[in-house]
N, C-alpha and C positions, 0 to 999 in steps of 0.2 A: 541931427544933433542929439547928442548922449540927453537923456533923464536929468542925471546930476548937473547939466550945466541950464537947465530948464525951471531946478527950485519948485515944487508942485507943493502947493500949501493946502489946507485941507480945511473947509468952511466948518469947521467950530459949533455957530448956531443952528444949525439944520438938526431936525428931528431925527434923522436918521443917523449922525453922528452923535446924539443924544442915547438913542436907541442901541447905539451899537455899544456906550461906558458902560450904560444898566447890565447888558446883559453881560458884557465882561466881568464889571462887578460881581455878579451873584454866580459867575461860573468861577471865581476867584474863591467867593467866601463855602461854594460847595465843595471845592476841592481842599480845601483847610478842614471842613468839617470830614470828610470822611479820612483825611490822613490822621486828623486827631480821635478818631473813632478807633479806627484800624492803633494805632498805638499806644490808646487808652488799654484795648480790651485786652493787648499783650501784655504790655511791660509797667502802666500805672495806673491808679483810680486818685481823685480828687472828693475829700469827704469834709464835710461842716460837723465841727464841734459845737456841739450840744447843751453840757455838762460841765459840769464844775467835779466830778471824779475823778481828774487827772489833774487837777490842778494841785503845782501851779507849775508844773511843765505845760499844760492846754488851760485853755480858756474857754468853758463856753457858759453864757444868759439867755439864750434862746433870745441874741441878738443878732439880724443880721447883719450889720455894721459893724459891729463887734466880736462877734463868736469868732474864735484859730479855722481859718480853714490849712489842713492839712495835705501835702503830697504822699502818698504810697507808692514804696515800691514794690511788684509785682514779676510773676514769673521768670523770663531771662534776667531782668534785674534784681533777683532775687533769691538766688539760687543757693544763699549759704542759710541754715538751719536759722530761728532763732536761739540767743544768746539771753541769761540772765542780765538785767536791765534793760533789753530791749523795749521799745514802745510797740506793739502789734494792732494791729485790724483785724477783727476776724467775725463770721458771719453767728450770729445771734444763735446759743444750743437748742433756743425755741420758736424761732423765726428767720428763714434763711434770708426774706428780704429787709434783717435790718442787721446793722453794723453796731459793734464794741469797739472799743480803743481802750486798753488795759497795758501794765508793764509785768513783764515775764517776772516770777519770781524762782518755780521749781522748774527743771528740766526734768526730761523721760528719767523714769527708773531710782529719780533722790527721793530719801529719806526726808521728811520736811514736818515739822513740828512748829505750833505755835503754842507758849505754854501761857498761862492764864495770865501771865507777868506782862503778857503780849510780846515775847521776844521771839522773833523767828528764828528756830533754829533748821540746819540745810544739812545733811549725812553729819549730824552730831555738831557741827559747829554754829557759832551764833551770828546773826548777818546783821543787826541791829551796826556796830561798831564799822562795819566794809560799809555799809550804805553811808552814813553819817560824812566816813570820810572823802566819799566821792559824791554825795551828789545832797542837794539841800530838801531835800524832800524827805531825808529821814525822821526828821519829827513826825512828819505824818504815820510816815511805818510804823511807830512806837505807839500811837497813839490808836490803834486797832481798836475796832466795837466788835472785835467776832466773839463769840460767847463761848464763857470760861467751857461749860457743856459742847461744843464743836469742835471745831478743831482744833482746842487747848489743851481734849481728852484725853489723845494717844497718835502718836507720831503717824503719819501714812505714804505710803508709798507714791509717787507719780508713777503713772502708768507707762507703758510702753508708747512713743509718738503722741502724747497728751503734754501736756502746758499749765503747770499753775502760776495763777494770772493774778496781779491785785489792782485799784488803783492806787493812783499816789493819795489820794485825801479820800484815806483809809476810815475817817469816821461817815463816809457820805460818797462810797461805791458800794453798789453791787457787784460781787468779781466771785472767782474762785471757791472764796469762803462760804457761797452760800451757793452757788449751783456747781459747782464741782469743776472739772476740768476740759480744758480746752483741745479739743483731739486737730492733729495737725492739716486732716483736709481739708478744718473748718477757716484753716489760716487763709487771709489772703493777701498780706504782704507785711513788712517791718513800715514803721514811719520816718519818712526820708526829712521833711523840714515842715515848716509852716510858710504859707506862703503870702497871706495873707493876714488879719491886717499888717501893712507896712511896716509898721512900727513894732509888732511881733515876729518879722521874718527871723527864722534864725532854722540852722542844719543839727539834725541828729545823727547824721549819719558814722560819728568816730562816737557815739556816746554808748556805751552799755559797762557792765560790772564785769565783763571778762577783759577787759583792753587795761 
């Protein structure tokens, strides 16, 4: 007589059917950790905000219930330059093992001047008025503490494959204006959304000042 017309039910309470879900379980949750290892290391990194520098695009109180935790996208998914307003991550000019999250202001090779007025100007024109109109974090912009003596003195150059970076709450980042610029191997990805808390989830991914 066939198997299937026999019905073979399988004792439930036995230790060794016990024995056998545990270890299914934990050969389940190893193989989830290593595929999210394996396409963490390629394509993204998951980072906790901190700071209140980028506010109020991010959030952070050095709460962890509270603090933006943020998505990066990274190498294949990543593969187009940054853009002025971009949001970036990138690894510390004085500590490789800690991270920034700043927004792009100068690209390679502009002309970029801040005058004591605090007006940014970018190869001769002014961005105070483009920023205002797309995005509400301009007050912040305008509202700079860089000192009239720095880089209000005289226009400078970006360099070739470097990044000038600021935060958005420009009276209470450290960016650009005070350690200089962001060279591009130090990038490690654009910021894709927030993903975390719930009630902050929201996508960056169509936002910057070039679109």
């Amino acid at each position: 007589m066939s198997d299937d017309f026999l019905c073979f039910i399988e004792d439930t309470n036995s230790l060794t059917f016990l024995s056998k879900q545990i270890v299914k379980f934990w050969q389940t949750i190893t193989y989830v950790a290593i595929i999210y290892i394996v396409f963490s290391s390629l394509f993204f990194d998951l980072y906790r905000v901190t700071s209140n520098s980028m506010y109020p695009a991010l959030k952070g109180n050095k709460n962890i219930f509270y603090d933006d935790r943020i998505l990066v996208f990274k190498g294949l998914l990543n593969l187009q330059k940054p853009m002025r307003g971009d949001i970036i991550v990138f690894m510390s000019l004085y500590n490789s093992k800690k991270f920034l999250v700043k927004r792009v202001i100068g690209l390679p090779r502009e002309k970029l001047y801040i005058k004591p007025n605090r007006n940014i100007y970018i190869n001769g024109k002014p961005q105070a008025t483009l920023f205002y109109n797309k995005y509400k974090w301009a007050k912040y912009l305008d509202r700079s503490d860089m000192p009239e003596n720095g880089w209000g003195s005289v226009p400078i150059i970006v360099p070739k494959n470097s990044y000038f970076v600021m935060g958005d709450n420009t009276v209470s980042s450290e960016d650009s204006r005070m350690w200089g610029f962001v060279p591009q191997d130090r990038i490690i990805g654009k910021l894709s959304s927030i993903w975390f808390p719930f009630f902050r989830i929201r996508s960056f991914r169509n936002e910057n000042l070039s679109r």
